[in-house]
Residue frames as qw, qx, qy, qz and C-alpha x, y, z in Angstrom:
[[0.000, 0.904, 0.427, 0.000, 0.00, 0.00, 0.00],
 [0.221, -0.742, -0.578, -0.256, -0.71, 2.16, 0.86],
 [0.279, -0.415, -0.145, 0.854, 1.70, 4.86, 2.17],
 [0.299, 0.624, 0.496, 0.524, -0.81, 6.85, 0.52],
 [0.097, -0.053, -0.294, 0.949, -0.69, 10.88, 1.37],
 [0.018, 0.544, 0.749, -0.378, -3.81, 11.85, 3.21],
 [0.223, 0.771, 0.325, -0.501, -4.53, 15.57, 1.96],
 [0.233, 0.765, -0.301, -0.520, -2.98, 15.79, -1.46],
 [0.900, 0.283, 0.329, 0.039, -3.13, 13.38, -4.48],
 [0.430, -0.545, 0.545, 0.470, 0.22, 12.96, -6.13],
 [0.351, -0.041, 0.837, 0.419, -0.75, 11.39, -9.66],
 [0.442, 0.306, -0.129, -0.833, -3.11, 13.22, -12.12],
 [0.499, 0.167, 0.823, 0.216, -5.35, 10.92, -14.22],
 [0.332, 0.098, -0.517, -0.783, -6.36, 11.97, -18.07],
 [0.216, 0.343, 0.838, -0.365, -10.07, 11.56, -17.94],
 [0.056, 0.453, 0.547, 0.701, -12.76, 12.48, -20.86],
 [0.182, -0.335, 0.105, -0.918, -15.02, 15.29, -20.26],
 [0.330, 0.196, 0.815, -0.435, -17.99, 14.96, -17.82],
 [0.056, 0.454, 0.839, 0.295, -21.34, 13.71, -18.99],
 [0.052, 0.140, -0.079, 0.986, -23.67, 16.23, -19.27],
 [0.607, -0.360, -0.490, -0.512, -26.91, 14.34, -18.65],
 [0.366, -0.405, 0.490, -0.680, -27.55, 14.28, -14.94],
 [0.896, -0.052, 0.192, -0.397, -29.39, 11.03, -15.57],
 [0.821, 0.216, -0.510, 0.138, -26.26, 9.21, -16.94],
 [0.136, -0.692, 0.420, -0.571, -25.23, 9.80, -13.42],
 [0.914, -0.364, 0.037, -0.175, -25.44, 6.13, -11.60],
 [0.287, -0.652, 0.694, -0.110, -22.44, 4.69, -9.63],
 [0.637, 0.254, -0.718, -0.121, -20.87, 1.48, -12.39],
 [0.899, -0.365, -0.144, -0.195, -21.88, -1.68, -9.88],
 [0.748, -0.018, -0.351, 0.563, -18.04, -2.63, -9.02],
 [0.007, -0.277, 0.382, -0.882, -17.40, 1.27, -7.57],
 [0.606, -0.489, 0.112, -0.617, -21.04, 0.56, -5.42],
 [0.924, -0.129, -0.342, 0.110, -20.05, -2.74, -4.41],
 [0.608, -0.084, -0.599, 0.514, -16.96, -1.65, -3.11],
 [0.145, -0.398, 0.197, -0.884, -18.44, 1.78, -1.59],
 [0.829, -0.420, -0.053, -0.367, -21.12, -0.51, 0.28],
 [0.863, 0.097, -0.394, 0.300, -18.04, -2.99, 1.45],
 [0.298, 0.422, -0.364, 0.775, -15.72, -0.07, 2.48],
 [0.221, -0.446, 0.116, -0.859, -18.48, 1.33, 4.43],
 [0.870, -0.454, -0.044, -0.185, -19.46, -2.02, 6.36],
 [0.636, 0.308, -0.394, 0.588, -15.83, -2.89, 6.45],
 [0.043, 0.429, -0.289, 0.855, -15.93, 0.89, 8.99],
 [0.649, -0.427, 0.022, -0.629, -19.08, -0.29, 10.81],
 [0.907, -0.080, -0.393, 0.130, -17.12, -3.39, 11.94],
 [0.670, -0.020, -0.381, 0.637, -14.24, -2.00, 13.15],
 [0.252, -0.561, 0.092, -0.783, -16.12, 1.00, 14.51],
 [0.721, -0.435, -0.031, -0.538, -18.30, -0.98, 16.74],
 [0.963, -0.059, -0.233, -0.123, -16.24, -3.99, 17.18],
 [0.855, -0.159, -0.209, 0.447, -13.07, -2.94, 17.79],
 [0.106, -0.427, 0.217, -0.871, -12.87, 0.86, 18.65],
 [0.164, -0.563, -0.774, 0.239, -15.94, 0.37, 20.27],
 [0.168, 0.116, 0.144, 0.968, -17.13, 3.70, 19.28],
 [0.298, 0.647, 0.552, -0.434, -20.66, 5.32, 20.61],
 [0.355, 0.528, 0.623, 0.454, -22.74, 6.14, 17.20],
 [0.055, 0.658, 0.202, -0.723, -22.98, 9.55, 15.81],
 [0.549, 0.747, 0.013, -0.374, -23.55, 11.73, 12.87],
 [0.764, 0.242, 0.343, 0.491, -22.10, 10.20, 9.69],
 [0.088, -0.526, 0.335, 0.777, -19.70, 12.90, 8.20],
 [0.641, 0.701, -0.003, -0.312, -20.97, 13.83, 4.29],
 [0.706, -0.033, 0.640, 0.303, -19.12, 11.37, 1.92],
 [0.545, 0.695, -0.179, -0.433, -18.30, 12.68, -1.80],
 [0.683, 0.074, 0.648, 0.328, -17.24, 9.85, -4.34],
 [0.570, 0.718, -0.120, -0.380, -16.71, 10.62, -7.67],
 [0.782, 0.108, 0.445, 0.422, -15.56, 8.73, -10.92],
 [0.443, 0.015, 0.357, 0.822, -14.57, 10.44, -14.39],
 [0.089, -0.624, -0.440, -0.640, -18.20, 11.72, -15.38],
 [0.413, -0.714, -0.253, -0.506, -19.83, 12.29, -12.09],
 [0.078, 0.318, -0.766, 0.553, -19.52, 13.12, -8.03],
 [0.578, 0.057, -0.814, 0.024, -21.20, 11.68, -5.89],
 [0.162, -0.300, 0.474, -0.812, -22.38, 12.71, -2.42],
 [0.548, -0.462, -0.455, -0.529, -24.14, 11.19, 0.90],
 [0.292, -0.533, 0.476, -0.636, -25.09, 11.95, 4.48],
 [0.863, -0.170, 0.261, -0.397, -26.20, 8.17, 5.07],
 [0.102, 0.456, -0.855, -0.226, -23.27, 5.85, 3.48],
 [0.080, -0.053, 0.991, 0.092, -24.63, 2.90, 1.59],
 [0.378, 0.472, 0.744, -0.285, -28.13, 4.03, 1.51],
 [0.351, 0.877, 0.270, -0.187, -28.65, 7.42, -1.30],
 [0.397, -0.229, 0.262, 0.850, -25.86, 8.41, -3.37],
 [0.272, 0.835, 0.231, -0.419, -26.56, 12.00, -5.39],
 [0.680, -0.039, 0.437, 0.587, -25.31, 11.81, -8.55],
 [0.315, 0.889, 0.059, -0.327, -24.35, 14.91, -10.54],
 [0.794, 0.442, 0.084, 0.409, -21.71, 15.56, -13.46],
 [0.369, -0.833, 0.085, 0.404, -18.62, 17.49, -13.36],
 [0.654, 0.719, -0.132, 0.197, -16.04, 19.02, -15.47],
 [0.866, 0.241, -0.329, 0.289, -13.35, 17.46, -14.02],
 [0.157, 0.369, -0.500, 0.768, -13.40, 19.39, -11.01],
 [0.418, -0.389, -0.805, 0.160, -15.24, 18.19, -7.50],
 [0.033, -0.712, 0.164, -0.682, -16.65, 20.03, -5.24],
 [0.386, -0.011, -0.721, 0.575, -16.30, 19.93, -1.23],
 [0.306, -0.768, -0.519, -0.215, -18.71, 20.61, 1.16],
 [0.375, -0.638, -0.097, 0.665, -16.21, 23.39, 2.70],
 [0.274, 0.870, 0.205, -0.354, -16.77, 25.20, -0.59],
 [0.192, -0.579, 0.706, 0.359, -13.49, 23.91, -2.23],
 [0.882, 0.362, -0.243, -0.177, -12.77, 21.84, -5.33],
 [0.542, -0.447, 0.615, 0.358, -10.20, 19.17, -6.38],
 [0.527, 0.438, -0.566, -0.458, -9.43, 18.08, -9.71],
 [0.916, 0.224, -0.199, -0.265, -10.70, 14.72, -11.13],
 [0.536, 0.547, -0.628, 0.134, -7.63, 12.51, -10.00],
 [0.640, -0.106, -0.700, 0.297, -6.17, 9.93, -7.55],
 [0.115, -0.424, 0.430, -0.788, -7.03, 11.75, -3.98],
 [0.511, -0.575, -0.624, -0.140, -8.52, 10.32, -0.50],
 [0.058, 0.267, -0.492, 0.827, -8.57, 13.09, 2.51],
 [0.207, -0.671, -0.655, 0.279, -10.85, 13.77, 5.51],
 [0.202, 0.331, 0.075, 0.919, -11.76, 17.41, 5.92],
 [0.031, -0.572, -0.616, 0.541, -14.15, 19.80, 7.76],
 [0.285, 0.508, 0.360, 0.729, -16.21, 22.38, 6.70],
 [0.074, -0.502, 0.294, -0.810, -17.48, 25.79, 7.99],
 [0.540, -0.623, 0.110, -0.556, -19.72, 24.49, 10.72],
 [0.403, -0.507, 0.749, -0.136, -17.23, 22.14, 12.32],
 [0.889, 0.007, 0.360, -0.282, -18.78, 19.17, 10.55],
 [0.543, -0.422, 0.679, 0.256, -16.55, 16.18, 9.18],
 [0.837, 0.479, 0.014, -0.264, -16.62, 15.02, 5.57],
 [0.707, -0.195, 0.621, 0.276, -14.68, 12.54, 3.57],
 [0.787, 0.460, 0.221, -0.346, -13.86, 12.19, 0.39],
 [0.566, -0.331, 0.752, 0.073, -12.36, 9.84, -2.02],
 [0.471, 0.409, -0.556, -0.549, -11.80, 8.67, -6.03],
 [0.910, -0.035, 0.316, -0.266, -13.99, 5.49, -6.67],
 [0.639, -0.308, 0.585, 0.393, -11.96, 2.63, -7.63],
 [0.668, 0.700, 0.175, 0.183, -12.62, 3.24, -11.68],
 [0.281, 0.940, -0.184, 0.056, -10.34, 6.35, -11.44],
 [0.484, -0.634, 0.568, 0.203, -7.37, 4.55, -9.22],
 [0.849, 0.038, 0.466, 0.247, -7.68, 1.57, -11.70],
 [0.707, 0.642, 0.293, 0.050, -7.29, 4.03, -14.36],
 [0.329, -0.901, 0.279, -0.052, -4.35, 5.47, -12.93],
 [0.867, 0.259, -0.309, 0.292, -2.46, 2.04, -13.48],
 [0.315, -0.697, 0.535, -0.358, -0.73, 2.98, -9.83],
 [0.212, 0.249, -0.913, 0.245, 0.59, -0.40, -7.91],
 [0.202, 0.089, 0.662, -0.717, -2.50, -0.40, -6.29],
 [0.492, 0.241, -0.311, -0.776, -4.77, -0.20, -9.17],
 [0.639, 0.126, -0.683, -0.331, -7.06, -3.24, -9.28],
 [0.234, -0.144, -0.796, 0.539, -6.49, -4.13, -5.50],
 [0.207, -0.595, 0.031, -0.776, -9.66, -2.91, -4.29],
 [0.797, -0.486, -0.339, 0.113, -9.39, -4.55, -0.83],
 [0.536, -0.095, -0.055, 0.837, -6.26, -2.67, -0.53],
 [0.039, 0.270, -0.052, 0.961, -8.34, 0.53, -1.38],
 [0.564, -0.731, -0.244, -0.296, -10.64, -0.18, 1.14],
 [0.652, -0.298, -0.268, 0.644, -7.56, -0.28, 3.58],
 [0.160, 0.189, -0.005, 0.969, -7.32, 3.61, 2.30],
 [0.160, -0.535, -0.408, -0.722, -10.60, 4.07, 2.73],
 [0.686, -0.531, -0.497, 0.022, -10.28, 3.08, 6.30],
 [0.510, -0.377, -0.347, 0.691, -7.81, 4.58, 7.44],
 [0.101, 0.337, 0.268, 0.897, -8.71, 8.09, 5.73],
 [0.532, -0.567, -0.493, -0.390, -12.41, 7.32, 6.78],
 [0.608, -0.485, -0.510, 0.368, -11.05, 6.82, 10.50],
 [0.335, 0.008, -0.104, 0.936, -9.85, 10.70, 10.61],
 [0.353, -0.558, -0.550, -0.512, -13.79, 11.55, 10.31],
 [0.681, -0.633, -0.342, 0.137, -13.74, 10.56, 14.06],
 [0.528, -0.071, -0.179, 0.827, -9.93, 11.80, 15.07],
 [0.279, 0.517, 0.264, 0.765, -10.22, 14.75, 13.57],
 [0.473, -0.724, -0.324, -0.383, -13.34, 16.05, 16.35],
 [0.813, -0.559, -0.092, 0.138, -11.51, 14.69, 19.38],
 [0.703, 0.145, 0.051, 0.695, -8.26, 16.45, 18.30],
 [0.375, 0.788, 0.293, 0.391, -9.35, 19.78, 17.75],
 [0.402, -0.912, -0.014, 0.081, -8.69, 21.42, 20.84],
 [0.756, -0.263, 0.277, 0.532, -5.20, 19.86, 20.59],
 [0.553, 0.300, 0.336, 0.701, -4.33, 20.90, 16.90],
 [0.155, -0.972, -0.158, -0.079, -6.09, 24.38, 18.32],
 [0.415, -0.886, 0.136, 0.157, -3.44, 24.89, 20.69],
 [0.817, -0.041, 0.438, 0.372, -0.50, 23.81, 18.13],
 [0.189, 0.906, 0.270, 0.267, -1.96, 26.45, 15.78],
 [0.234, -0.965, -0.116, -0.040, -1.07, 28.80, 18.31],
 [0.548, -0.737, 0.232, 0.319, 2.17, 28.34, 18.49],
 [0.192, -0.392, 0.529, 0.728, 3.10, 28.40, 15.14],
 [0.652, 0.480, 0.395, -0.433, 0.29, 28.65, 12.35],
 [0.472, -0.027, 0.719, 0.510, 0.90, 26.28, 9.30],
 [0.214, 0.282, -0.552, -0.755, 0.92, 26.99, 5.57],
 [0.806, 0.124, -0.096, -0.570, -2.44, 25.27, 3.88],
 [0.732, 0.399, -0.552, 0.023, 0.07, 22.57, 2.54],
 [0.326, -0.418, 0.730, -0.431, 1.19, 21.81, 6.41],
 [0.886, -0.079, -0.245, -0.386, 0.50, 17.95, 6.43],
 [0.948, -0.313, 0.061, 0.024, 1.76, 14.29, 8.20],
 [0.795, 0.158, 0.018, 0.585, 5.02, 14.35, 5.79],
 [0.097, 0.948, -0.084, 0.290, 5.43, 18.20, 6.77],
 [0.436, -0.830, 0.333, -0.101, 7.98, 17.18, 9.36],
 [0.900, 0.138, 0.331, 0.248, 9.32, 14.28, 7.31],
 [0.350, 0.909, 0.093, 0.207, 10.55, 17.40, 4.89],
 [0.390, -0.886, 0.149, -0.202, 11.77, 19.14, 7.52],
 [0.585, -0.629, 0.510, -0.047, 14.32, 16.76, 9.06],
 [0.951, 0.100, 0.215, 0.197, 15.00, 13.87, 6.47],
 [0.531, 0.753, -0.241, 0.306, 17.99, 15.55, 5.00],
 [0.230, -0.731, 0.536, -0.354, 19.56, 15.22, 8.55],
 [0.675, 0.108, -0.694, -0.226, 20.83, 11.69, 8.84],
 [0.082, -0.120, 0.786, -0.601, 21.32, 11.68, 12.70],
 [0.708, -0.048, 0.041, -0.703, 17.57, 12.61, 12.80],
 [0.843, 0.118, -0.166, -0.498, 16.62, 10.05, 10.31],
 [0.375, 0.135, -0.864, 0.309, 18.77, 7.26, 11.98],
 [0.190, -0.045, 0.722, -0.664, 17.47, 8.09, 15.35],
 [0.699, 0.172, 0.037, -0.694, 13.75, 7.69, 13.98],
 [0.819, 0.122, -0.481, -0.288, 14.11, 4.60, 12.18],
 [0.203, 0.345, -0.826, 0.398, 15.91, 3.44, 14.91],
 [0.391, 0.037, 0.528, -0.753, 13.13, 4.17, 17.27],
 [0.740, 0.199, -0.261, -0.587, 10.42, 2.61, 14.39],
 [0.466, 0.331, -0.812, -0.115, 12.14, -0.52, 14.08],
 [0.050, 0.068, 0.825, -0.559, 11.94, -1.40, 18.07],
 [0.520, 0.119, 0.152, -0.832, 8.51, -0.61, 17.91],
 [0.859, 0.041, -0.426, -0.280, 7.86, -3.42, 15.16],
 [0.264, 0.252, -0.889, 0.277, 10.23, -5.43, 17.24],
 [0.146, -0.087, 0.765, -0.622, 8.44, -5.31, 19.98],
 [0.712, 0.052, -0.005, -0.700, 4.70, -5.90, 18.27],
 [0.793, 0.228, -0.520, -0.221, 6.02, -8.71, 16.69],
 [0.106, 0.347, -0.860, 0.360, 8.20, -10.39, 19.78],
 [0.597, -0.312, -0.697, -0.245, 6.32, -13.60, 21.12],
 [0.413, -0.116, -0.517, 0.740, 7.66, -12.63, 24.84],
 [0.126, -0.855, -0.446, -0.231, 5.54, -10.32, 26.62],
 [0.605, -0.653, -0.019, 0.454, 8.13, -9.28, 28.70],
 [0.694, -0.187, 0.364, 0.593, 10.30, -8.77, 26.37],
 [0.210, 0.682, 0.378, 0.589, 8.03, -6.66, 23.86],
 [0.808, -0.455, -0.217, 0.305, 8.08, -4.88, 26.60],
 [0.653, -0.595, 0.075, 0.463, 11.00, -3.61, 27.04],
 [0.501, 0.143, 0.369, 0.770, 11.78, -3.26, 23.41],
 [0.067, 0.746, 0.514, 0.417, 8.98, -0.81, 23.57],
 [0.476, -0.739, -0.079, 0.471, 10.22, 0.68, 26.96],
 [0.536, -0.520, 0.248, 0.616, 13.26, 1.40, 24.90],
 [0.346, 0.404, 0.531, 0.659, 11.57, 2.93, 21.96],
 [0.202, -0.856, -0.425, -0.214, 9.97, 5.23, 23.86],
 [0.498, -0.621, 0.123, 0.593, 13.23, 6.45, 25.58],
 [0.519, 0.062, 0.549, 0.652, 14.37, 7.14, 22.32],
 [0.158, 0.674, 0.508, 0.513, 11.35, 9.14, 21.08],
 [0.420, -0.848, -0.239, 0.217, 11.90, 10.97, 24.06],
 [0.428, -0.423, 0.292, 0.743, 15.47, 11.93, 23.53],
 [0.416, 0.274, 0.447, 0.743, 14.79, 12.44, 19.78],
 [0.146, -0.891, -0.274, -0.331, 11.87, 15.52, 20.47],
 [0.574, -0.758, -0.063, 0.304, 14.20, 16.67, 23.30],
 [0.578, -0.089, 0.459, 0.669, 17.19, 16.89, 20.56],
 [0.289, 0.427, 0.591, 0.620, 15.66, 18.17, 17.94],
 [0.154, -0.716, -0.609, -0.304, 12.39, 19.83, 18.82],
 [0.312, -0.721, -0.368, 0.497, 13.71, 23.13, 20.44],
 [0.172, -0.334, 0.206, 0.904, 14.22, 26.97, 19.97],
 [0.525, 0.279, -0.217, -0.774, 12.52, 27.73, 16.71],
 [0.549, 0.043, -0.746, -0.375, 11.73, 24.24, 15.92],
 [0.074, -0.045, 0.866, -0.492, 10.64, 23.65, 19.38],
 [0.648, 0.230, 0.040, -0.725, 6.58, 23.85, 17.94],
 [0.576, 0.173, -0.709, -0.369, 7.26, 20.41, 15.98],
 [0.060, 0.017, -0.883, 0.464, 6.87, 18.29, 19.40],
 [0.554, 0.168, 0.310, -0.754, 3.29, 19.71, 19.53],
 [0.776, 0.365, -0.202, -0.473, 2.45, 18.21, 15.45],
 [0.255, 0.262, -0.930, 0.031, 5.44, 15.03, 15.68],
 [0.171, 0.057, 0.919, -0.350, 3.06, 13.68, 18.81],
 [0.617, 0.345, 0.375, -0.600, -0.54, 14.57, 17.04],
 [0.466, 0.462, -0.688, -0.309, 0.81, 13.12, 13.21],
 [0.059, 0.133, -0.975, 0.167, 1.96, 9.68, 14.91],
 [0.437, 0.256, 0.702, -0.501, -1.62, 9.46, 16.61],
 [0.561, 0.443, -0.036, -0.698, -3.33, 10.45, 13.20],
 [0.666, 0.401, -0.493, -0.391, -1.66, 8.24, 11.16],
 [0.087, 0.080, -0.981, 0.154, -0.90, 5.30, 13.33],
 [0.572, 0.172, 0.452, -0.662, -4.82, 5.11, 14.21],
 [0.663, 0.551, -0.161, -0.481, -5.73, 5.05, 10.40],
 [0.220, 0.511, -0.820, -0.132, -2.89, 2.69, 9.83],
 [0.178, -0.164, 0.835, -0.494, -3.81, 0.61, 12.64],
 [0.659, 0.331, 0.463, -0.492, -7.76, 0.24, 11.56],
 [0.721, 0.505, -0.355, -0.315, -6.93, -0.76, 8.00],
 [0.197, 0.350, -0.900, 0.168, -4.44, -3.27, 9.33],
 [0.381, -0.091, 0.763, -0.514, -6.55, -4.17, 12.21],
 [0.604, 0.488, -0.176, -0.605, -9.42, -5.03, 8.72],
 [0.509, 0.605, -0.560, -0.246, -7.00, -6.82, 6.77],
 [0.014, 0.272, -0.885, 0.378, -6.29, -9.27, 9.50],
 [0.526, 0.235, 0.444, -0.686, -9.79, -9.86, 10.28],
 [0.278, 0.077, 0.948, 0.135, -11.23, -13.20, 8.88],
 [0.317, 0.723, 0.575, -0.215, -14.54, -11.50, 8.33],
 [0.083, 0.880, -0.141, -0.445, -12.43, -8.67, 6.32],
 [0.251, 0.781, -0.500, -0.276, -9.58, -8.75, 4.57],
 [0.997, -0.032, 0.029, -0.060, -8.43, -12.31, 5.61],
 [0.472, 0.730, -0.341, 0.358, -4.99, -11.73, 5.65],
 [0.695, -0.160, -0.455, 0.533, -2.41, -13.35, 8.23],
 [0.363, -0.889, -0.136, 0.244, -1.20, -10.75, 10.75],
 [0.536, -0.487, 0.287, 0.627, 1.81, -10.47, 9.22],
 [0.336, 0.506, 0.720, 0.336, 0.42, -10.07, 5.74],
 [0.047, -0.910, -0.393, -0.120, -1.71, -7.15, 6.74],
 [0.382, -0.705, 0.248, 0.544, 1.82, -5.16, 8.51],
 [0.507, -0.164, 0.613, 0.583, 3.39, -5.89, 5.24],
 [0.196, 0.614, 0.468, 0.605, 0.90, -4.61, 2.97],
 [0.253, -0.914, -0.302, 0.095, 0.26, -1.77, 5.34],
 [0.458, -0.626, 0.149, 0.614, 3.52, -0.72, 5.17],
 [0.655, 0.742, 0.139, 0.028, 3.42, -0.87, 1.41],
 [0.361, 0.868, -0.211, 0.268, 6.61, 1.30, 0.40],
 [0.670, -0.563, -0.364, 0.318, 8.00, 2.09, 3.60],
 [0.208, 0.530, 0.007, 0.822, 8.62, 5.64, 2.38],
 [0.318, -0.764, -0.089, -0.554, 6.40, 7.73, 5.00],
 [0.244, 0.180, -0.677, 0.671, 7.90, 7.98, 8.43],
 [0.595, -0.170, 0.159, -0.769, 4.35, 9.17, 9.81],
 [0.800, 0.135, -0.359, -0.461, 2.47, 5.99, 8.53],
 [0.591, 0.330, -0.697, 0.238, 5.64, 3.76, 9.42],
 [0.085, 0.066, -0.773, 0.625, 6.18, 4.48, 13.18],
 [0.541, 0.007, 0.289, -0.790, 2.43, 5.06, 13.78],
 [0.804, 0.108, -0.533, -0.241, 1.57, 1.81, 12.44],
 [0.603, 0.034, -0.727, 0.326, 4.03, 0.11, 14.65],
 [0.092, -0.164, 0.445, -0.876, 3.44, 2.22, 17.65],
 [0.660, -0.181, 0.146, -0.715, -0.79, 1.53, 17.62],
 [0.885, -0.033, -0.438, -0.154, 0.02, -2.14, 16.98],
 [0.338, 0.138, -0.753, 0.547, 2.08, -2.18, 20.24],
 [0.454, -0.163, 0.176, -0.858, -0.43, 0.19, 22.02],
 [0.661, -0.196, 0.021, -0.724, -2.95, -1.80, 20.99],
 [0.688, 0.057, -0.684, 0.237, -1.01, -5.47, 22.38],
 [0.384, -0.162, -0.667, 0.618, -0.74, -4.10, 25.73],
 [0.259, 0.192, 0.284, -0.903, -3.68, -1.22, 26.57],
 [0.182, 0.419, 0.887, 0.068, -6.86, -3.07, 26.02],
 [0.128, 0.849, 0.482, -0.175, -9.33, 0.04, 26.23],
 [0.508, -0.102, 0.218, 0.827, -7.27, 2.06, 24.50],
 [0.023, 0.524, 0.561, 0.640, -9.76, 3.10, 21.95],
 [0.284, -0.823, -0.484, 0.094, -11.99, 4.43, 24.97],
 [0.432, -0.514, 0.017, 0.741, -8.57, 6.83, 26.01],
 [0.362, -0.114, 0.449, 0.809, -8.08, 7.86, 22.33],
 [0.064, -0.426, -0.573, -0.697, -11.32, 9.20, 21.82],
 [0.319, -0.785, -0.500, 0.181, -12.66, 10.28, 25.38],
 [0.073, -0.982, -0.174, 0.006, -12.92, 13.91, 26.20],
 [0.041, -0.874, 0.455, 0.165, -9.45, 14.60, 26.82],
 [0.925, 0.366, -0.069, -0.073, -8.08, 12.35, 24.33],
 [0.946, -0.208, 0.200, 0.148, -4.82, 10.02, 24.41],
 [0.485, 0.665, -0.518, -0.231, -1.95, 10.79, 21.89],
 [0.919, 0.245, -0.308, -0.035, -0.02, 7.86, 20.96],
 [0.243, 0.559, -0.605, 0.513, 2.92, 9.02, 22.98],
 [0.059, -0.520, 0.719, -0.458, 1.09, 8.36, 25.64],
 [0.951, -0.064, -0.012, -0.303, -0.97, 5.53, 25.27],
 [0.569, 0.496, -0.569, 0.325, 3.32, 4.03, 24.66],
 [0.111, -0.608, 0.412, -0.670, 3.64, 5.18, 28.09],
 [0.658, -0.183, 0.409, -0.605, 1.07, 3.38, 29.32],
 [0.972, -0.010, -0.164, -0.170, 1.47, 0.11, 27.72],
 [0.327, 0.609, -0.541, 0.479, 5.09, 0.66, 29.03],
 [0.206, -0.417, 0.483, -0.742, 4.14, 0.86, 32.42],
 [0.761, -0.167, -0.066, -0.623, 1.16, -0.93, 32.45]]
């Protein structure tokens, strides 16, 4: 996979104009199949393994080449309209017609999603094209920022405040930033690796410890790095990791899942890691798959009123 970037699609696709007949507007049976899949796929691991109390569905826009797509009930009404190769957003933005899955908000605080049905990835001819179990894995973990996103704000509020990012400010913004330093990017993968170590170590003790001693590490490396003028990245390094190790974590947690994806545990790490380009994706993966080995109620932390980061849910399966 599926190191796929969350707010910005990387790979135009050449697409014919839109249709202009509102009534050729109906969603081709393979893109509703997998948009009804994706979206029970989320109601499993919502209820079953978050354990998540039920709220408002966030507005959902799909679109293929002719038309978008849009609904407040997932799986039950899709609106279909045409476009000329530009979408709109229900925050009053567009995108162009092309590979893209983000979460977003709009003006009155409310979540939306939204996401190229599989026609346009396949036509893309990406590595991914044709997998569409693999793009439900995107759609999960994207889909899972719907929820974050609320239970964060206050946080990414007070991050804001201390230094206020450029539009383009995203997961790999700090990846930018620092990969060109090799200490950094030693000390990080360093710290990533243990992490899988320790998910994967049959020993409880022992995972453990390797995790103790990834977390010493992430400690020193934000203590090293993360001061003076760059002392604001500690705020977005510990809220990133949570975003994208969640999202990771529920598409993995899918893929594994006999009733899902069917995929071994190890299987599902391995395609989750896909590349193993993104440093976000990477350690937050390993990080929620320790978390969630040793902090049972985790979910309950990472989404109650004064929500968890990842740092320290670490902490706590350290300790625990």
């Amino acid at each position: 996979m599926m190191a796929l970037r969350t707010l910005a699609a990387v790979i135009a696709v050449l697409l014919p104009a839109a249709a202009s007949a509102a009534n050729q507007c109906a969603m081709s049976a393979p893109d509703r199949a997998w948009i009804e899949t994706s979206t029970r796929a989320w109601d499993r691991m919502a209820t079953q393994r978050l354990k998540l109390q039920p709220t408002a569905a966030p507005t959902i826009v799909l679109f293929d080449a002719r038309c978008r797509f849009e609904s407040a009930a997932p799986g039950k009404t899709w609106n279909g309209t045409a476009h000329a190769g530009s979408v709109q957003l229900p925050d009053g933005g567009h995108v162009p017609v092309q590979v893209t899955s983000f979460a977003g908000v709009d003006g009155t605080g409310k979540p939306f999603f939204v996401m190229a049905l599989p026609s346009v990835w396949d036509a893309a001819r990406l590595p991914i094209s044709g997998d569409h179990v693999g793009l439900t894995g995107v759609f999960l973990h994207e889909f899972s920022h719907t929820r974050q996103t609320p239970a964060l704000k206050l946080l990414f509020d007070a991050a804001e405040r201390l230094r206020p990012m450029p539009e383009d400010f995203s997961d790999d913004s700090l990846q930018k930033n620092f990969e060109r330093d090799r200490t950094y990017a030693a000390a990080f993968a360093l710290e990533r690796d243990l992490l899988f170590q320790a998910a994967a170590e049959p020993d409880a003790s022992k995972a453990k410890a390797l995790a103790g001693q990834a977390l010493a590490l992430m400690e020193a490396r934000q203590k090293r790095w993360f001061t003076g003028k760059d002392v604001y990245w500690k705020a977005y390094d510990d809220l990133f990791l949570t975003m994208e190790g969640l999202g990771q974590w529920v598409a993995y947690a899918w893929l594994a899942d006999p009733k899902g994806g069917g995929l071994d545990a190890a299987a599902a790490v391995d395609k989750m890691r896909g590349s193993r380009r993104w440093w976000s994706q990477e350690e937050g993966l390993a990080l929620f798959l320790v978390i969630d080995r040793f902090v049972p109620n985790w979910p309950e932390q990472a989404f109650g009123s004064k929500p968890a980061l990842g740092i320290d849910l670490l902490r706590r399966a350290v300790g625990g």
